[in-house]
C-alpha positions as CSV (number, residue, x, y, z in Angstrom):
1,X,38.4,32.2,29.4
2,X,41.8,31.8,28.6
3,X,42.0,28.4,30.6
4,X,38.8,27.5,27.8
5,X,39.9,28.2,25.3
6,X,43.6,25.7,25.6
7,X,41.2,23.0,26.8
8,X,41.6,19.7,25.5
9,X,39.0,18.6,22.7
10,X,37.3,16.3,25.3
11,X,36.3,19.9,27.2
12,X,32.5,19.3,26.4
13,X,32.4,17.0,29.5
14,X,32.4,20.2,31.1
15,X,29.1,21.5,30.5
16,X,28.5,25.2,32.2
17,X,30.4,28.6,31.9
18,X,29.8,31.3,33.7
19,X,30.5,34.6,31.9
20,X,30.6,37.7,34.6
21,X,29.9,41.1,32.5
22,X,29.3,44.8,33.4
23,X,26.0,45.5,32.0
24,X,27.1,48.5,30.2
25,X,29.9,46.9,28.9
26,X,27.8,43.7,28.0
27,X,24.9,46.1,26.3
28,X,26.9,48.5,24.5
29,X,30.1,47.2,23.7
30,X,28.5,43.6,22.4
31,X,30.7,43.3,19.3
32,X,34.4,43.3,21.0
33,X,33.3,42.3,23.9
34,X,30.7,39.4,23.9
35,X,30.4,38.0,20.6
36,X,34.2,37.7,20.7
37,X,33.8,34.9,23.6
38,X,31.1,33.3,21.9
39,X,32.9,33.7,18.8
40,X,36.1,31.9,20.5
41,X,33.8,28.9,21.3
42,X,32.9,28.6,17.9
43,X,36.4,28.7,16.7
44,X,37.3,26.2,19.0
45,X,34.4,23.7,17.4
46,X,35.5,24.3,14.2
47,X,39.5,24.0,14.2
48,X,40.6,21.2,12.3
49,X,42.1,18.8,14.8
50,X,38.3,19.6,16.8
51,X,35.6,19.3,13.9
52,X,32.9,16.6,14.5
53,X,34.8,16.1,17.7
54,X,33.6,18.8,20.1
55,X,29.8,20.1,20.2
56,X,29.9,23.2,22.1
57,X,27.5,25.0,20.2
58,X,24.6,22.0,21.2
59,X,26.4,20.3,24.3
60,X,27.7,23.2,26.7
61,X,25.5,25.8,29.2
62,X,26.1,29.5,29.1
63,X,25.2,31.2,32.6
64,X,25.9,35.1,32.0
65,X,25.8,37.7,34.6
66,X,25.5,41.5,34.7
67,X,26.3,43.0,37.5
68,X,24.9,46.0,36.6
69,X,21.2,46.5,36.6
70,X,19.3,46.9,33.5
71,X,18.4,50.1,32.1
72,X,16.3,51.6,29.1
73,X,18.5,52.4,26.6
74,X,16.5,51.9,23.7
75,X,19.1,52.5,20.9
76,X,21.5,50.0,23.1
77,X,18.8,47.9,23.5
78,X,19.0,47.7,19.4
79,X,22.5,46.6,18.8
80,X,22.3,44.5,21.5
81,X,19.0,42.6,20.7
82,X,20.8,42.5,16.9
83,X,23.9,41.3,17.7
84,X,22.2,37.8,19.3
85,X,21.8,36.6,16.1
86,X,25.4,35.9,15.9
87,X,25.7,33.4,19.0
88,X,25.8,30.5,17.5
89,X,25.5,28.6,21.8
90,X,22.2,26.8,21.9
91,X,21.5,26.9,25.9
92,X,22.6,30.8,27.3
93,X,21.3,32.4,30.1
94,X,21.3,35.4,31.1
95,X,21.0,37.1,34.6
96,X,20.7,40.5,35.7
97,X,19.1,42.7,38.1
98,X,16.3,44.8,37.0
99,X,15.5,48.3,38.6
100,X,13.2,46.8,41.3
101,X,16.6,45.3,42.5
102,X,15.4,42.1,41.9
103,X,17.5,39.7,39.3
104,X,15.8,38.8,36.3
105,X,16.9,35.5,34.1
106,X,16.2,35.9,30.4
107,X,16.9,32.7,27.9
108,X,18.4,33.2,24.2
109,X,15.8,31.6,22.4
110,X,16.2,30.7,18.5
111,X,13.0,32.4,16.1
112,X,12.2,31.7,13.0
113,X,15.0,32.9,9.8
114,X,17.3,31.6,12.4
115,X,17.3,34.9,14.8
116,X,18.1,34.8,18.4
117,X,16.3,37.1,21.2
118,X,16.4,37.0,24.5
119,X,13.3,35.8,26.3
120,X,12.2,36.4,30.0
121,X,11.8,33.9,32.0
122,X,8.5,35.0,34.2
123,X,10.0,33.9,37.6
124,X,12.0,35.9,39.7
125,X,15.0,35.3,42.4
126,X,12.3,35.4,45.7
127,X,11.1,31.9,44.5
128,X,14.2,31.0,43.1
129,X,14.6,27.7,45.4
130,X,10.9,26.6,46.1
131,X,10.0,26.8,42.1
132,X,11.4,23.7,39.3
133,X,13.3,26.4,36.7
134,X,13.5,25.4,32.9
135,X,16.8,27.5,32.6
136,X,17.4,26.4,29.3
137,X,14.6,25.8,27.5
138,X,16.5,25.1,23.8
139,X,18.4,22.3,25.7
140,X,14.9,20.3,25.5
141,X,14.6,21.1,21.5
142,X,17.5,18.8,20.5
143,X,19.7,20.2,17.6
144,X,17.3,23.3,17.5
145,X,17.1,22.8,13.6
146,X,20.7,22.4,12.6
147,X,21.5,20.4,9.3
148,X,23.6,17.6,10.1
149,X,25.4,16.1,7.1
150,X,25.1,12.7,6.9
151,X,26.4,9.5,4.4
152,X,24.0,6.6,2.9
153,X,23.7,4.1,-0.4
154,X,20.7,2.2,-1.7
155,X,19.8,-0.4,0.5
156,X,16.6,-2.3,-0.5
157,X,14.1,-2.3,2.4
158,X,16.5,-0.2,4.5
159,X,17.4,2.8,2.8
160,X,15.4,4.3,-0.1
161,X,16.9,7.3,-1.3
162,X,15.1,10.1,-3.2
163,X,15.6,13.9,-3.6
164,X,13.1,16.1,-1.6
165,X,13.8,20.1,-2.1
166,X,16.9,19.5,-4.5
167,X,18.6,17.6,-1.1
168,X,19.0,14.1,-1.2
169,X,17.2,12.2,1.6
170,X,16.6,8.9,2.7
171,X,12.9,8.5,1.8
172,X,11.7,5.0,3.0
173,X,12.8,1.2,4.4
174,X,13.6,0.7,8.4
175,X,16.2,3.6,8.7
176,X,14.3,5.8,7.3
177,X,11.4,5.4,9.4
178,X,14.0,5.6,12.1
179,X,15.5,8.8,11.0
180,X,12.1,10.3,10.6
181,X,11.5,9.8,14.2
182,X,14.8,10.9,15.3
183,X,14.6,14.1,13.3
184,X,11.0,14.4,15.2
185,X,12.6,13.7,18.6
186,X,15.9,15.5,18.1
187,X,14.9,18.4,15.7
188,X,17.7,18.6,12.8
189,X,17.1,18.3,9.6
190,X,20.3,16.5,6.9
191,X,21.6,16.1,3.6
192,X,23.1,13.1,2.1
193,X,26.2,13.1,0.4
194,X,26.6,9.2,-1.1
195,X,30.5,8.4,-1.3
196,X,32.2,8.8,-4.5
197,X,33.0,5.2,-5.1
198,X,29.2,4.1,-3.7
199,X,31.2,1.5,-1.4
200,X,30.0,0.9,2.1
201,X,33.5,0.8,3.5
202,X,37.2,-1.6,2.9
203,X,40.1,-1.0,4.7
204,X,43.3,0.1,1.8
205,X,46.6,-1.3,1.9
206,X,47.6,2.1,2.8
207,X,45.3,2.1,6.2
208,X,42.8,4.2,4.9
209,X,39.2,3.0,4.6
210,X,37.0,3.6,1.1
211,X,33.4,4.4,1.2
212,X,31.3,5.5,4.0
213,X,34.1,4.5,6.7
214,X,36.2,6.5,5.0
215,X,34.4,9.4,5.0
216,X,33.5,9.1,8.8
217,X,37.3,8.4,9.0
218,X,38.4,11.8,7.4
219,X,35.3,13.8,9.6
220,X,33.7,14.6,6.7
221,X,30.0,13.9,7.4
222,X,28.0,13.7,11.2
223,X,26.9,10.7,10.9
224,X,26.2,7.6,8.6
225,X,22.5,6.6,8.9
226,X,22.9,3.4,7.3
227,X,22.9,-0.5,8.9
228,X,26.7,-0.3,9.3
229,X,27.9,-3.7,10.3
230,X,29.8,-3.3,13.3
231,X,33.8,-4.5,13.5
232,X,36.9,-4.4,14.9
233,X,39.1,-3.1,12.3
234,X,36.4,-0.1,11.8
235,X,36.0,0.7,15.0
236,X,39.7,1.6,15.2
237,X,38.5,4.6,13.6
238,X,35.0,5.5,13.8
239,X,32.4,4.9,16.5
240,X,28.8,3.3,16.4
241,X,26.0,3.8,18.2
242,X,24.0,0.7,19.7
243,X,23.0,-1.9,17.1
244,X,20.0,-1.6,15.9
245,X,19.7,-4.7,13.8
246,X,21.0,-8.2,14.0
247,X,21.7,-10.8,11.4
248,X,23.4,-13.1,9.7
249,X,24.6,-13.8,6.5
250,X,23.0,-16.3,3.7
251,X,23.4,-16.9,0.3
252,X,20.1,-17.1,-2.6
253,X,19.7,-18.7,-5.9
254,X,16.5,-19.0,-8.3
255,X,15.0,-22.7,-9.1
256,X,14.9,-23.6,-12.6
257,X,11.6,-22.5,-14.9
258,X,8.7,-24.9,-14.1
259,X,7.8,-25.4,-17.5
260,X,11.0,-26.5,-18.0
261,X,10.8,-29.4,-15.8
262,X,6.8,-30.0,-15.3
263,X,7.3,-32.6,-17.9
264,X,9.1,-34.9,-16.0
265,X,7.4,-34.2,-12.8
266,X,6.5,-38.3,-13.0
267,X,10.3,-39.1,-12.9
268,X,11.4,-36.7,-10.3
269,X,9.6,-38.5,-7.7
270,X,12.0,-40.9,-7.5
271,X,16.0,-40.2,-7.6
272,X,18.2,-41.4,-9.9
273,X,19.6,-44.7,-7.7
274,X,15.8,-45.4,-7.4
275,X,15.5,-45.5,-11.0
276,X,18.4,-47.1,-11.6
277,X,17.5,-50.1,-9.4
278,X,14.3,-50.4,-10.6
279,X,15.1,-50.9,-14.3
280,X,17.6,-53.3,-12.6
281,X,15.0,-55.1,-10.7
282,X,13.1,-55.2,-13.9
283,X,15.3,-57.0,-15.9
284,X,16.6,-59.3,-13.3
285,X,13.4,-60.5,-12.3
286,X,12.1,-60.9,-15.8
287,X,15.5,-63.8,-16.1
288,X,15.0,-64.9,-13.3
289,X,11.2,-65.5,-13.9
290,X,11.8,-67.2,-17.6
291,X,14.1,-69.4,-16.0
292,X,12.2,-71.1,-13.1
293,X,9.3,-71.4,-16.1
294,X,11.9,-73.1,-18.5
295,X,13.6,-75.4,-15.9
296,X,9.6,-76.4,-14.9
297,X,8.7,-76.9,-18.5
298,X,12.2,-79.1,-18.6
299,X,11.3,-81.2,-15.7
300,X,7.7,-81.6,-16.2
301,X,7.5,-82.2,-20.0
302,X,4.9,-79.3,-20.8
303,X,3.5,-79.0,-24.2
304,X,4.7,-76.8,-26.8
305,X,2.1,-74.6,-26.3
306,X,2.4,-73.9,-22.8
307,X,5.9,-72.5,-23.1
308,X,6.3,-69.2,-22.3
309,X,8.7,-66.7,-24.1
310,X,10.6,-64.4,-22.6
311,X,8.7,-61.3,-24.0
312,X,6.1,-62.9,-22.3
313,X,8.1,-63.1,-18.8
314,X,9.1,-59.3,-19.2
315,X,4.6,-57.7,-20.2
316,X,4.0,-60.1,-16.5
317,X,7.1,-58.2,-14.8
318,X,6.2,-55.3,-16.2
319,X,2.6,-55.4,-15.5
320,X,3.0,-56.3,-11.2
321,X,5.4,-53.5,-11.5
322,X,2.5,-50.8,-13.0
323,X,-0.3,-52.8,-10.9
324,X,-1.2,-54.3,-14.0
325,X,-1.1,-58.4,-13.8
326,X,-0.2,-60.0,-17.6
327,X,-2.6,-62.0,-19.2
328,X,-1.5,-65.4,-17.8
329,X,0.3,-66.6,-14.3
330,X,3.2,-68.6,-14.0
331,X,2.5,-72.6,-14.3
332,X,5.3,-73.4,-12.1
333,X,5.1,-72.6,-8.0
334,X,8.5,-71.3,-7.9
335,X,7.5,-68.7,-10.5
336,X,3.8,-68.3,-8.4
337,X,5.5,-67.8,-4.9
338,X,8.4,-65.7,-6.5
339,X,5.5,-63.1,-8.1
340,X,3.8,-63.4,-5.1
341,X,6.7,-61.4,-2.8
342,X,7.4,-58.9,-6.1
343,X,3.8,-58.1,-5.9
344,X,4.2,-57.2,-2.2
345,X,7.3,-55.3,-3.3
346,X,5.2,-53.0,-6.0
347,X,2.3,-52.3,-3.8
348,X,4.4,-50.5,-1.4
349,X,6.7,-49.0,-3.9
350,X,3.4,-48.2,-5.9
351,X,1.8,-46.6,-2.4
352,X,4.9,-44.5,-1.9
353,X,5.1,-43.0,-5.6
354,X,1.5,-42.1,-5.1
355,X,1.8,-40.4,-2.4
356,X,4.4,-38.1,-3.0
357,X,2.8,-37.5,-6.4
358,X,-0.4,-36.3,-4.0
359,X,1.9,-34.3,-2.1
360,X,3.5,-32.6,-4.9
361,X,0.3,-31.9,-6.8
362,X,-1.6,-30.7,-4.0
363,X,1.0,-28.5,-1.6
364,X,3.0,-27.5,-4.8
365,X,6.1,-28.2,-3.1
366,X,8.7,-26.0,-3.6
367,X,12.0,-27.3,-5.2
368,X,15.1,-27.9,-2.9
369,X,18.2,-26.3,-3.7
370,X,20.7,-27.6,-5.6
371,X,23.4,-26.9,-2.5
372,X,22.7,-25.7,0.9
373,X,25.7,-24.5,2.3
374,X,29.4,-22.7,1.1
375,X,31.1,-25.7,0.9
376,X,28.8,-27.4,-1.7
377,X,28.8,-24.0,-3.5
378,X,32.1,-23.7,-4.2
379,X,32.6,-27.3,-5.2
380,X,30.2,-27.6,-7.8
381,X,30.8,-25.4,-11.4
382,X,27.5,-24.9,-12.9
383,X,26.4,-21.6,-10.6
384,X,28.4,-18.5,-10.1
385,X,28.0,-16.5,-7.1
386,X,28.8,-12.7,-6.0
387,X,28.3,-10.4,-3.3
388,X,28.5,-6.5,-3.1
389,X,31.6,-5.2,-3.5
390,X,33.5,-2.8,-0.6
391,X,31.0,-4.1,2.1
392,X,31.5,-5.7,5.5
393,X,31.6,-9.2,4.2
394,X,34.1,-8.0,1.5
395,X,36.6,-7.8,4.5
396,X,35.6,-10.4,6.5
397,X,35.8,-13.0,3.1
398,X,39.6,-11.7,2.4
399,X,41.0,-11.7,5.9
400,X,39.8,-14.7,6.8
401,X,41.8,-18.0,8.0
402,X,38.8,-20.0,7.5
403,X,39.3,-22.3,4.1
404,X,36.0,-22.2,2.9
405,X,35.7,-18.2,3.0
406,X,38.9,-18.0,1.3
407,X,37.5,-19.8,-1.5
408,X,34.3,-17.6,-1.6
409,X,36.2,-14.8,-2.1
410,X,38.7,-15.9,-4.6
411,X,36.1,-17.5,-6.5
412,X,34.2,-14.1,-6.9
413,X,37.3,-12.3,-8.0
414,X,37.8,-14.6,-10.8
415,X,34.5,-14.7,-11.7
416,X,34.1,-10.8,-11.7
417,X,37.6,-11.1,-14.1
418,X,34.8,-12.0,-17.2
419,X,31.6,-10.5,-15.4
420,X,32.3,-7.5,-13.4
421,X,28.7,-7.6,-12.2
422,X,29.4,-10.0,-9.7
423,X,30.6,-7.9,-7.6
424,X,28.4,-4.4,-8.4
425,X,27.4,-2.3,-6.1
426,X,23.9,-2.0,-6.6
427,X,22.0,-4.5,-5.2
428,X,19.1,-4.1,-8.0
429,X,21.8,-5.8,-10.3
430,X,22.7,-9.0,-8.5
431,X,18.8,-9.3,-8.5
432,X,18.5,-9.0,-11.7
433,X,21.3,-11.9,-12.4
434,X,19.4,-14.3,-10.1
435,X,16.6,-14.1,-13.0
436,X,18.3,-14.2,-16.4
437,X,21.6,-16.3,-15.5
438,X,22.8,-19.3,-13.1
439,X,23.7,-17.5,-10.4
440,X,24.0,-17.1,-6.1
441,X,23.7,-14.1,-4.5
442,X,25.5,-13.9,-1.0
443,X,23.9,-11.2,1.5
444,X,22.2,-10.5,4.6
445,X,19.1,-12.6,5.3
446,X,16.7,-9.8,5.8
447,X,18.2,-8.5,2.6
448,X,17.4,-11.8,0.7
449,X,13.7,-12.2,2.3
450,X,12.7,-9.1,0.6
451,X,12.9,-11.3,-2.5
452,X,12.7,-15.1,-1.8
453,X,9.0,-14.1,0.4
454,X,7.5,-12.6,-2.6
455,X,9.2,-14.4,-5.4
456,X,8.4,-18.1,-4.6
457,X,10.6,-19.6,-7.4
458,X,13.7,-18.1,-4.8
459,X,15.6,-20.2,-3.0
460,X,17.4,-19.4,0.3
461,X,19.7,-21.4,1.6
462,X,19.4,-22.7,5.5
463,X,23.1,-21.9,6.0
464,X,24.0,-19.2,8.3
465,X,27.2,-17.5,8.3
466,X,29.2,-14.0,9.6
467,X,27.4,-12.1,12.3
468,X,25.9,-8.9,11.4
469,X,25.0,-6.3,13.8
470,X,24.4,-2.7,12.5
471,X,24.4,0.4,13.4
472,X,24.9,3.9,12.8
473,X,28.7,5.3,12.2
474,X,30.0,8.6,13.6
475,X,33.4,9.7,13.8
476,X,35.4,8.8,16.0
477,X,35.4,10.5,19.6
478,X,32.0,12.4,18.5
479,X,29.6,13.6,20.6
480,X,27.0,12.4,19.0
481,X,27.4,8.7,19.5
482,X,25.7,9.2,23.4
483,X,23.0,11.2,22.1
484,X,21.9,9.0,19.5
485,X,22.8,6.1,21.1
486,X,20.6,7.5,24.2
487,X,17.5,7.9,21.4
488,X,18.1,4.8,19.7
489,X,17.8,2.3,23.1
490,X,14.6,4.1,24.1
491,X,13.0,3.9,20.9
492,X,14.1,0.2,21.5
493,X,13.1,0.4,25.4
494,X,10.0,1.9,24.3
495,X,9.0,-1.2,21.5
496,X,9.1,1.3,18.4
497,X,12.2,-0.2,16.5
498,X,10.4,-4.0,16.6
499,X,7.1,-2.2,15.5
500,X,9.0,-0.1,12.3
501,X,11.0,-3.7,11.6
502,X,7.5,-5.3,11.9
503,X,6.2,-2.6,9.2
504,X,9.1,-3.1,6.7
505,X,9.1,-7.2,7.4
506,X,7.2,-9.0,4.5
507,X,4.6,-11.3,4.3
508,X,5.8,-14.8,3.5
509,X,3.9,-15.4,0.8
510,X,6.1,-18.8,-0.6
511,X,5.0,-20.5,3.2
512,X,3.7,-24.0,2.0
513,X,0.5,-23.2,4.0
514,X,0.0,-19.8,2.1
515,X,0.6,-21.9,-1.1
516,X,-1.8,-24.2,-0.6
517,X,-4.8,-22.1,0.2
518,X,-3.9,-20.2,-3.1
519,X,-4.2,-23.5,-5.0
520,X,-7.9,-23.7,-6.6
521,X,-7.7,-26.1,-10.1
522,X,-5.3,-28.0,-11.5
523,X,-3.4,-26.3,-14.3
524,X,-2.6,-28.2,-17.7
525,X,1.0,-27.2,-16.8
526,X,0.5,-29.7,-13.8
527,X,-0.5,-32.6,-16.0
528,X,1.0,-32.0,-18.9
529,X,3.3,-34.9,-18.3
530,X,0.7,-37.6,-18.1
531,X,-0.4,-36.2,-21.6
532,X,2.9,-36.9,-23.3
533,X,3.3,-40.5,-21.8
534,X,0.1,-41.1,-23.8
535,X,0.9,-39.1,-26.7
536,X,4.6,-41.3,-26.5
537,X,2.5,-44.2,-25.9
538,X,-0.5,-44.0,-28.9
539,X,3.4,-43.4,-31.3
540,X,4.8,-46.2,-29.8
541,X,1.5,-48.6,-30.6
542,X,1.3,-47.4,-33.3
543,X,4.7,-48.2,-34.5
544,X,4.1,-51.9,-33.5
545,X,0.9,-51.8,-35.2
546,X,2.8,-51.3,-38.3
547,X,5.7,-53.3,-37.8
548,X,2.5,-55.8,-37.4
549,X,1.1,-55.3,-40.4
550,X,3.9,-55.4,-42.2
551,X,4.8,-58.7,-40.8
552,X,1.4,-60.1,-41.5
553,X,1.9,-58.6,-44.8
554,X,5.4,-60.9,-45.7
555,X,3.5,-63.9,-43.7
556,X,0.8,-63.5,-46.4
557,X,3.0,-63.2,-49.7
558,X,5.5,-65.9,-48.6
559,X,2.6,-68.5,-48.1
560,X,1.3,-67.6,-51.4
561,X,4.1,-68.3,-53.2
562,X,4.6,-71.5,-51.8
C-alpha cells in the first residue's frame, strides 16, 4: 500500500488492488483500518499536482479478502454496513468465507441518497471457473451518478444554454443532443460554469490561455462539451477527444432591400459596359446613318422634301434598337443594307434581354455578392467585417504568415477601435449587424447556414478557408479523454452523430428550386418598374406636348402680325 500510494499520477493504468484483511479486523475496526486505505486513494485523486489527472475513484478495481470467515455480529455488522458509505471506489469486491467454508463474493453497490452496501453476489467458489462472473457490477454503470463540471458558451445550433434546477445546462443544438446521450450511456449528471471573460480560448503573451482553454489549462472543470476547434498550440495543454465535427470557415453578408432596387430591375439585366456601349452604339449609328442619307441626297439630287433630319435618323435607330421600326426607311441602299445588319444585331440583343428578364421574374434569382472571397473583401471600403472575438480563428488570423489573413485581422481591430461590436462575443449580435448595417460576418459554415438557409436575402460566400475540426476539451493527461473518446466513435460507428447532425441541419429554404415552387402571382413590387418607365414616359410626352403648343402658339402670333 505504501508502494500505492508514491505511485506516479499515471498509476490508473494499473487497474486491480488486492486488499488482504482479517475479518475481525476488517468488520470491527473499519474506521482506522479500512476506510483509511480507501481514504488514501481518495487523497491521492485529489492532491493538487493529481486533480482531473488520476480517476481512481471510477477507473481502478478493489478485490478485498478476509481471511477470516464471516460471523453474526449484528452490532458489528452495523458499523460496518455504515461505514461503506464513506468509500468513495466505484468497483470493490469483496471475498470471504462464510460458515459453510465456502467463499462468498459480495459487490459494494451505490443506493439511492448516495449510500453504499454490500451486495451478494448469488454464486459461489464451486462454479467459480465454469460460470461468466459480473464481479463488478458498478463498472457497467459509467460514472455511477457523479457530477462532472464541465465549461460551454452560446453557440447557435450547437449549444443552447438554459438553467434546469438552478444549474446551468446545455439545453439544445448538436452537443446537447450528444451530451444527453452520453449522460444516458455514461450515467453522470454536470454543471456548467461559462468562463468569466465568455471567450472560447487565446493564447496570452504571458503563455497562459483565456476562456475555456484556459480553464481546462488550470484543471478547473472535467471537461468542455463544446465544438472546440482542434490545434496545435492548444493541444500543448489540454487534450481532445475525437472530432466530432468538421468544417471550414466562410464569411456572410446581407443583399441590399429589394424595394430598394426592384425599380431598376430593367437596367440590372445588363452591366454597366453593356450599357455603356449601347448608348454608344446608339449614337454612332444614328451619324453614321444621317450621313450615308446626306451624301445620297448630295449625289442623287433629292428634293427638299425627302431630306431626312437627323432627329429623324436617331426615332429610326432608336426604334430597331426597341423592335420598333420609324415611320419611314432609308432612301439610300447603303443606309438600307446598314439597318439591315443593326436589325440582326437588336434581335439577338433583344432575345438575350428577354430572357434573362424571364429568368429573373420567374426563378427570383437571388442577388450575387458583391465579393466572393477575402481578398476582394478587404480591398473594397464600403462593408465592414468581424468575427468573434477569443476564438480559434482569432489565433489563427494573428499568427498567420499568410498576407491576406493578416489583413483580415488588422482590418477588424481597427474597425472594432469605433465599433467594438465587431468583434463581440455573442453571436446573436454580429446577426443582428448583418440586418441594420453594411456588414460581413466571418464564421463557421454550419454556423452561417443556420441563417443564410432561412433568411434568403443572406448571402454566403463560396470561399472556403481554415480547417475546423471540433471536439471536446479535457485537461491535459485526463482520464477521461479514452472514455469519451471510446463513446463518441461508437455513437459515430453506430450512425447516431450523422442522424443528431441530420436533426439540427436545416432545410434550405433559399434553394432556387424551393423558391420557385413558392412563387404563385406576380407582386406589384415585381413590376413596379415598368410602371414608372410609363409614368416617366406620359411626363416626358407631355412636356413635348407643351413645348408644342407653345411653339404652335408663337407660329400663330408671328404670322398674324405680319
Amino acid at each position: 500500500m505504501k508502494r500505492f500510494i508514491t505511485f506516479p499520477p499515471r498509476y490508473m493504468m494499473l487497474k486491480y488492488i488486492i486488499l488482504i484483511f482479517n475479518l475481525t479486523t476488517f468488520k470491527c475496526c473499519t474506521i482506522p483500518v479500512k476506510c483509511s486505505y480507501f481514504s488514501k486513494a481518495t487523497a491521492f485523486d485529489t492532491k493538487p499536482e493529481n486533480i482531473r489527472r488520476t480517476a481512481l475513484y471510477a477507473m481502478s478495481y478493489w478485490l478485498v479478502l478476509c481471511v477470516e470467515p464471516e460471523t453474526n455480529d449484528t452490532e458489528n455488522d452495523l458499523i460496518y454496513q455504515s461505514s461503506c458509505s464513506e468509500i468513495s471506489m466505484d468497483n470493490v469486491l469483496l471475498i470471504q468465507r462464510s460458515a459453510e467454508e465456502k467463499f462468498v463474493l459480495s459487490a459494494l453497490m451505490w443506493r439511492e441518497n448516495k449510500k453504499r452496501e454490500f451486495e451478494r453476489l448469488d454464486i459461489n467458489w464451486d462454479c467459480f471457473g465454469q460460470v461468466h462472473l459480473d464481479l463488478f457490477p458498478n463498472a457497467k454503470l459509467g460514472f455511477n451518478g457523479r457530477q462532472l463540471l464541465t465549461t460551454a458558451v452560446q453557440y447557435k445550433g450547437y449549444v443552447e444554454l438554459a438553467e434546469e434546477g438552478g444549474d446551468l445546462i446545455i439545453a439544445g443544438g448538436v452537443c446537447g443532443d450528444i451530451i444527453r446521450i452520453l449522460c444516458n450511456k455514461l450515467n453522470f449528471t454536470y454543471r456548467v460554469i461559462p468562463p468569466e471573460d465568455g471567450q472560447w480560448g487565446v493564447l496570452r503573451e504571458d503563455g497562459n490561455w483565456t476562456g475555456m482553454i484556459g480553464m481546462l489549462q488550470r484543471r478547473e472543470v472535467d471537461i468542455a462539451m463544446v465544438p472546440l476547434t482542434v490545434q496545435e498550440d492548444r493541444k500543448k495543454v489540454v487534450d481532445f477527444t475525437i472530432p466530432f465535427f468538421y468544417s471550414n470557415f466562410a464569411f456572410m453578408m446581407r443583399m441590399p432591400d429589394p424595394k430598394t432596387v426592384k425599380w431598376r430591375i430593367y437596367l440590372d439585366m445588363f452591366s454597366s459596359p453593356v450599357l455603356v456601349s449601347i448608348v454608344t452604339v446608339l449614337v454612332l449609328s444614328s451619324l453614321l446613318l444621317y450621313a450615308m442619307e446626306h451624301l445620297d441626297w448630295i449625289w442623287n439630287g433629292r428634293r427638299p422634301s425627302e431630306r431626312r433630319e437627323l432627329i429623324d435618323i436617331v426615332e429610326y435607330i432608336y426604334g430597331a434598337l426597341v423592335l420598333q421600326a420609324g415611320h419611314r426607311l432609308p432612301s439610300s441602299t447603303s443606309g438600307r443594307v446598314f439597318t439591315c445588319i443593326f436589325w440582326i444585331s437588336c434581335v439577338s440583343l433583344a432575345a438575350v434581354y428577354c430572357g434573362s428578364l424571364v429568368a429573373t421574374m420567374a426563378l427570383a434569382r437571388r442577388e450575387k455578392i458583391h465579393f466572393e472571397t477575402l481578398e476582394e473583401l478587404v480591398s473594397q471600403s464600403e462593408y465592414k467585417w468581424g468575427y468573434i472575438s477569443g476564438t480559434y480563428l482569432d489565433s489563427v488570423l494573428q499568427k498567420s504568415n499568410i498576407e491576406i489573413y493578416q489583413k483580415v485581422y488588422h482590418g477588424a481591430r481597427e474597425f472594432a477601435l469605433e465599433d467594438p461590436d465587431v468583434l463581440s462575443l455573442n453571436d446573436k449580435v454580429h446577426f443582428q449587424k448583418l440586418v441594420t448595417e453594411k456588414y460581413v460576418f466571418i464564421s463557421p459554415v454550419p454556423h452561417l447556414q443556420r441563417v443564410s438557409f432561412s433568411d434568403c436575402r443572406s448571402l454566403l460566400s463560396t470561399e472556403r478557408f481554415v480547417e475546423d475540426n471540433s471536439a471536446f476539451g479535457v485537461p491535459e493527461d485526463s482520464p477521461f479523454k479514452e472514455i469519451f473518446s471510446l463513446k463518441l466513435a461508437q455513437l459515430q460507428d453506430s450512425g447516431i452523430l450523422w442522424s443528431i447532425h441530420q436533426k439540427n441541419k436545416l432545410q434550405n429554404n433559399c434553394s432556387d428550386v424551393t423558391r420557385m415552387l413558392k412563387q404563385h402571382t406576380i407582386k406589384p413590387d415585381d413590376v413596379q418598374t415598368a410602371f414608372f418607365i410609363l409614368l416617366a414616359g406620359i411626363f416626358i410626352a407631355s412636356g413635348v406636348l407643351c413645348c408644342e403648343c407653345a411653339l404652335s402658339w408663337c407660329r400663330k402670333t408671328i404670322e398674324s402680325k405680319k
